[in-house]
MIKEVEX-568072 format. One record per residue (C-alpha): residue number from 1; residue in one letter; x, y negated, z negated. Coordinates in Angstrom, 1 decimal, always signed. Each point is the difference from the previous one (the first is absolute). Example, Ala and Ser with C-alpha at 12.3 -4.5 7.8 and 13.67 -1.06 7.14 Angstrom:
1	a	+12.3	+4.5	-7.8
2	s	+1.4	-3.4	+0.7
This chain:
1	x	+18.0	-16.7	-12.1
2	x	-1.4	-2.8	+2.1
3	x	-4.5	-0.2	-0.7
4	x	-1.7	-0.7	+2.6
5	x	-2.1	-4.2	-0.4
6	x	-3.3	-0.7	-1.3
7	x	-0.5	+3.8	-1.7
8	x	-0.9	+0.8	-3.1
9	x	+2.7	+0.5	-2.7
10	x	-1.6	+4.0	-0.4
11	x	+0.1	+0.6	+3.8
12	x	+3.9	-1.6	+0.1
13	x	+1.1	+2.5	-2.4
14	x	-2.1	+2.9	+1.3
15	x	+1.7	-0.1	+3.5
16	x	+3.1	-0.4	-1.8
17	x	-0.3	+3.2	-1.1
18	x	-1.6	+1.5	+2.9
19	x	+3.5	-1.0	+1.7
20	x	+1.7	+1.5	-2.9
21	x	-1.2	+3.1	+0.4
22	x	-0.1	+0.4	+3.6
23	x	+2.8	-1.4	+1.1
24	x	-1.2	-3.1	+1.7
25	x	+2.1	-3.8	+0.7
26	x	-1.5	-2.9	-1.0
27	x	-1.0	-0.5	+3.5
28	x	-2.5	+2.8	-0.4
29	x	-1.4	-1.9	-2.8
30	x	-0.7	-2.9	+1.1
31	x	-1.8	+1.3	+3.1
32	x	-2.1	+2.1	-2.2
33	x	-0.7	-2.8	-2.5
34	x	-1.4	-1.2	+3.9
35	x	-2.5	+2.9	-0.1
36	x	-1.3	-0.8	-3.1
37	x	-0.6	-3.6	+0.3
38	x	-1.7	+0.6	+3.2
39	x	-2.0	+2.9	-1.4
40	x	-0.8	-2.3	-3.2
41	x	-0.9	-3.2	+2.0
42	x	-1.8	+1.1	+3.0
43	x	-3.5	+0.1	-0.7
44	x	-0.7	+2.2	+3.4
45	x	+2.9	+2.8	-1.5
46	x	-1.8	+3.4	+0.5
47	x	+0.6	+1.0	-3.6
48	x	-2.0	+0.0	-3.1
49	x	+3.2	-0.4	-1.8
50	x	+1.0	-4.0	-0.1
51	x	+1.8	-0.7	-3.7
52	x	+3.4	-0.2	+1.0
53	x	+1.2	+2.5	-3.0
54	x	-2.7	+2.7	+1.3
55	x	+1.5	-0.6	+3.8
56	x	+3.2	+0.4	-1.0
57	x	-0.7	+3.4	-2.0
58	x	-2.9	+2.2	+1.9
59	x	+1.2	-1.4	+3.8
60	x	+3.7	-1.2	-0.5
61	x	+1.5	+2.5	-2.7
62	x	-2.2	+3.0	+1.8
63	x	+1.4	-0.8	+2.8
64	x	+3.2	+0.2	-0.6
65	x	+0.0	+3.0	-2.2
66	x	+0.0	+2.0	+3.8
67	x	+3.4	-0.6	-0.7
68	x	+0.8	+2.9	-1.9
69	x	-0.7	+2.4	+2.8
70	x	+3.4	+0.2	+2.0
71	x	-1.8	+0.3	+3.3
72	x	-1.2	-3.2	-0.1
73	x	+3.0	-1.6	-0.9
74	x	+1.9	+1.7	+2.7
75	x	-2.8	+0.0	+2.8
76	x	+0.6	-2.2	+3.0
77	x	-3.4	-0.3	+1.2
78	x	-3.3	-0.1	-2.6
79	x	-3.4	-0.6	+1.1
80	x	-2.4	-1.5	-3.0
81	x	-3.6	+1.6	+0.6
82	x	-3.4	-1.9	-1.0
83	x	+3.3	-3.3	-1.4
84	x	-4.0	-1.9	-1.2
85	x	+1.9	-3.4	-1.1
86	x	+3.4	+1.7	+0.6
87	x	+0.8	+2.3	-2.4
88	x	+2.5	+2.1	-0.9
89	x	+1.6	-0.7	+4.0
90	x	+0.8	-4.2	-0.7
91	x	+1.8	+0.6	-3.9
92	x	+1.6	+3.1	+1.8
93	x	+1.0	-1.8	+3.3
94	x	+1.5	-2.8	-2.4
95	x	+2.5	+2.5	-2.1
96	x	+0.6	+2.1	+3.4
97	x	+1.1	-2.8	+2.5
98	x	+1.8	+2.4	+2.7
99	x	-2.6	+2.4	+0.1
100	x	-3.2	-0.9	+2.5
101	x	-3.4	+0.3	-1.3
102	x	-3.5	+0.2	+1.9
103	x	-3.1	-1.2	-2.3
104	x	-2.9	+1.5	+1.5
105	x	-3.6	-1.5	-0.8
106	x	-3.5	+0.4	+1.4
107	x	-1.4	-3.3	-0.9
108	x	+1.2	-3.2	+2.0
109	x	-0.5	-2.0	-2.9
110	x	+2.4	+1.7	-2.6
111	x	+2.3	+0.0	+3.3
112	x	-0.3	-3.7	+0.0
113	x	+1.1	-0.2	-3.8
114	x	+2.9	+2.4	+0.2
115	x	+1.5	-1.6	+2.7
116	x	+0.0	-3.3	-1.7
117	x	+1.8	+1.4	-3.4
118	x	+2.5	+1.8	+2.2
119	x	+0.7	-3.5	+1.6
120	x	+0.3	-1.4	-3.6
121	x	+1.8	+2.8	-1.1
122	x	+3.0	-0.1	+3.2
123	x	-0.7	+3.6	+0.6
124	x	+0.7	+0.2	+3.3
125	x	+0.5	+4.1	-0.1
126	x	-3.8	+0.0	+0.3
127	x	-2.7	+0.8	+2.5
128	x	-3.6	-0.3	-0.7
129	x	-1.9	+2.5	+2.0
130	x	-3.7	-0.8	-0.2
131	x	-1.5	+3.7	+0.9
132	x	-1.7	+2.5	-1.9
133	x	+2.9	+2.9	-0.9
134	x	-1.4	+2.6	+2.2
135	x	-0.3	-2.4	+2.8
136	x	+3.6	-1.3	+0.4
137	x	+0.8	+3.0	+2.7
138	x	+3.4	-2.6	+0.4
139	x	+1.6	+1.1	-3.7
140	x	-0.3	+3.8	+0.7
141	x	+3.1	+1.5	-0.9
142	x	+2.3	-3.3	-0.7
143	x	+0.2	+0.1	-3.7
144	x	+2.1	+1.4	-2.9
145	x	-2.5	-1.2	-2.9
146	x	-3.3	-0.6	-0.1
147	x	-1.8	-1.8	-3.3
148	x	-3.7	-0.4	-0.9
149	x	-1.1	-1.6	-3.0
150	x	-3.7	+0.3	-1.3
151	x	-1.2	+0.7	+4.1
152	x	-1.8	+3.1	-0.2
153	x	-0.2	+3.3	-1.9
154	x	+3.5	+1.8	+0.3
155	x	-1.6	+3.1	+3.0
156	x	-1.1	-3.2	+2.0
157	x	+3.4	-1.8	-0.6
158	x	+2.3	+3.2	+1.4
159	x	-2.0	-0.2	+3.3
160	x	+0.4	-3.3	+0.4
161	x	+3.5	+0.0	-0.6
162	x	+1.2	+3.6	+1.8
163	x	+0.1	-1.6	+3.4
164	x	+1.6	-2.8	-1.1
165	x	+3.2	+1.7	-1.4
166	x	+3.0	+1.7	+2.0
167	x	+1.1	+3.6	-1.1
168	x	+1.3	-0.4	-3.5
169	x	-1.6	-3.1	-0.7
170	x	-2.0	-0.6	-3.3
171	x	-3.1	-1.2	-1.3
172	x	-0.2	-2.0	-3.4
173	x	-3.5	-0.8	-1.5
174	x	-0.7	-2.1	-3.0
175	x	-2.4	+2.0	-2.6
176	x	-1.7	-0.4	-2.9
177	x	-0.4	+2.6	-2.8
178	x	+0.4	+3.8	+1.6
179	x	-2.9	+1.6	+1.2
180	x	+0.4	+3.5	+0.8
181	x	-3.0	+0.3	+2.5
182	x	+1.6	-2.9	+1.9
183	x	+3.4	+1.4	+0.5
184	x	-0.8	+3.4	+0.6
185	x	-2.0	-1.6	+2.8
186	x	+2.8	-2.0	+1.1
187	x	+2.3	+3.0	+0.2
188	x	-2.5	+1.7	+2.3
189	x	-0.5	-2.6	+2.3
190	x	+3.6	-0.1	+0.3
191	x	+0.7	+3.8	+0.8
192	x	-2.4	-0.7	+3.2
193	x	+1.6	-3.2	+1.1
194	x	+3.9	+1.3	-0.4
195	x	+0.7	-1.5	-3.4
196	x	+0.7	+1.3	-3.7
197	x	+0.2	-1.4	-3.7
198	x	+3.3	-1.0	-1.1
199	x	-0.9	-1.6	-3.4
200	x	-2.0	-1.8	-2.2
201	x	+1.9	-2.6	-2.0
202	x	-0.9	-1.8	-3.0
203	x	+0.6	-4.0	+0.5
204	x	+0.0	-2.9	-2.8
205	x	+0.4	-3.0	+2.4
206	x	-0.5	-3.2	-2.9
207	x	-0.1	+1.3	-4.2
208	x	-4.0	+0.9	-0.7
209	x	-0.8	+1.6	+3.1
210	x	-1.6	+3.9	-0.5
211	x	-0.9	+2.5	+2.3
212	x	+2.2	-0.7	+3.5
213	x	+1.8	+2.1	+1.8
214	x	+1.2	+0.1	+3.8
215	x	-0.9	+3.5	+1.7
216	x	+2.6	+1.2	+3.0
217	x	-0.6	+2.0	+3.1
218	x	+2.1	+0.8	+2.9
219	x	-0.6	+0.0	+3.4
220	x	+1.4	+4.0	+0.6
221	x	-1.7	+0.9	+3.4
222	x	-0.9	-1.9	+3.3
223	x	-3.5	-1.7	-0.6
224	x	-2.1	+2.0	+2.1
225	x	-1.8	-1.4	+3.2
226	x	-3.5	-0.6	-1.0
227	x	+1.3	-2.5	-2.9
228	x	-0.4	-2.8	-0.6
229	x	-4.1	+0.7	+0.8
230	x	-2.4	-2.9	+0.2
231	x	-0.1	-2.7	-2.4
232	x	-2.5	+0.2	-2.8
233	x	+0.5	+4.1	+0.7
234	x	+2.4	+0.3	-3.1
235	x	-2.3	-1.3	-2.4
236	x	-3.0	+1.5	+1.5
237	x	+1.8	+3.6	+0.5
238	x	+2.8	-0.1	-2.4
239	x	+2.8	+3.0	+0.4
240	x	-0.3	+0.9	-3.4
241	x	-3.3	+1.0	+0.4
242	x	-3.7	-1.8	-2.3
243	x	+1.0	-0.5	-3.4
244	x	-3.0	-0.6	-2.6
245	x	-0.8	-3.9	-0.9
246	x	+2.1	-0.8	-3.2
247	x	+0.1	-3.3	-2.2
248	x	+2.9	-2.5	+0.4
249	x	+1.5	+1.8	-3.7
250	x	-0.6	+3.6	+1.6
251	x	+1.9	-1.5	+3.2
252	x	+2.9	-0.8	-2.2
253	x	-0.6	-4.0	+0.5
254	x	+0.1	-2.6	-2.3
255	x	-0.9	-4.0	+0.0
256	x	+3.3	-0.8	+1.5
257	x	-0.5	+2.8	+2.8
258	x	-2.8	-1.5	+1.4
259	x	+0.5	-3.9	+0.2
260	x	+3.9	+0.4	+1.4
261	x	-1.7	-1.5	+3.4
C-alpha cells in the first residue's frame, strides 16, 4: 500500500493498518497522512497533541474506531459536535466520502484550522458550522448520527444532540473509563428529551489504549418543543440533574482523555 511523503516510517505503517482494518483505499491514506502533517507542523493546531505518532493514535486511530458502530457507516448525514481541531468528523469524512458531514464549532479560530486541513485533506463532503450546538436552530432534525468526542459530560451531550437527530437517528460519544453516576445521568436526560441507551461498547482503536468505549442512544420520540433551551443552559441546568464534584480518576478519565483537544 502506497505511504503517504515526508511521514515518519511508524506513522506510514500505522495508517497502513488503520486501512487494514477498516477497509480504507490508499486514497484515504494519503489524505489522512494530510491531517497529520498539518496537525504536526502547524504551530497554531488547537491540539496539545503534536508528535506525529501520538496524532495518529489518540485523534486519527480514535477517530476512526466510530467505525464499528453500523450507523455511522451507513448514515447519510452526520453532524461532528464541539470537531476542536477536527476530530473524529475529518478522519471519518475521509473513510466515508459519499456521506455529508457538518463540523460544528463555537470558536472562529479552531473554525479557521479545520477548514484549512479539510482543504488539505480534499474532503469536500464537509461543512464547517461555526455555532454553539444548541444554537444551530438550522440542523434540527436533518441528521442520522451525531458524534461528540471529549465536548461535555454525556447528560449535556444528549441535549445537545436530540434536536439535531431525525426519528431513529443515533448519538455516538467517545468515553473514557465507565462511570456509573455519569451514565445513569445520561439515561435520564434522555428519557426527557425522547431518547434511550442502546449500548456501551468497549473500543481498542491503536494496541496499548485502556479504558474506551463508545456509549449509544437513540433518538425514540419527537424532541420536545422547549429544546434545544438557551446556550450555556445545559451545562448550567443539566437534564440529569447536580452530580457531586469528582476527580478526573473518579470521572473515569485518564491522561489521554484530557489532552485529545
Amino acid at each position: 500500500m502506497a505511504k503517504p511523503e515526508a511521514l515518519p516510517r511508524g506513522v506510514a505503517s500505522g495508517l497502513d493498518a488503520l486501512a487494514a482494518r477498516h477497509g480504507l483505499p490508499d486514497e484515504a491514506v494519503r489524505r489522512l497522512g494530510s491531517l497529520i502533517r498539518l496537525v504536526t507542523d502547524n504551530p497554531r493546531a488547537p491540539t496539545a497533541i503534536r508528535d506525529p505518532l501520538r496524532v495518529l493514535d489518540d485523534h486519527v486511530a480514535d477517530s476512526l474506531v466510530g467505525l464499528d458502530v453500523q450507523a455511522v457507516r451507513h448514515a447519510s448525514r452526520v453532524v461532528d459536535l464541539g470537531s476542536g481541531a477536527g476530530f473524529p468528523g475529518l478522519p471519518l469524512a475521509i473513510a466515508l466520502p459519499e456521506t455529508l458531514f457538518a463540523l460544528v464549532e463555537s470558536e472562529g479560530r479552531k473554525c479557521a484550522f479545520i477548514e484549512q486541513m479539510a482543504q488539505a485533506a480534499e474532503a469536500g463532503n464537509v461543512k464547517i458550522v461555526n455555532a454553539r450546538a444548541e444554537a444551530w436552530t438550522a440542523g434540527s432534525g436533518r441528521f442520522d448520527v451525531v458524534t461528540a468526542r471529549a465536548v461535555a459530560p454525556l447528560d449535556v451531550v444528549v441535549e445537545y444532540a436530540a434536536p439535531l437527530l431525525r426519528p431513529g437517528g443515533v448519538l455516538v460519544v467517545w468515553q473514557g473509563r465507565h462511570d456509573k453516576d455519569a451514565e445513569d445521568a445520561g439515561a435520564r436526560a434522555a428519557a426527557l428529551i425522547g431518547m434511550e441507551p442502546v449500548e456501551t461498547l468497549a473500543v481498542v482503536p491503536y494496541e496499548g489504549a485502556r479504558d474506551r468505549h463508545l456509549t449509544l442512544m437513540s433518538k425514540v420520540r419527537s424532541t420536545p418543543s422547549r429544546y434545544p433551551r438557551r446556550p450555556g443552559m445545559a451545562s448550567k441546568r443539566p437534564l440529569g440533574g447536580p452530580r457531586p464534584a469528582k476527580s478526573p480518576a473518579d470521572r473515569g478519565e485518564n491522561s489521554s482523555d484530557r489532552s485529545r483537544r
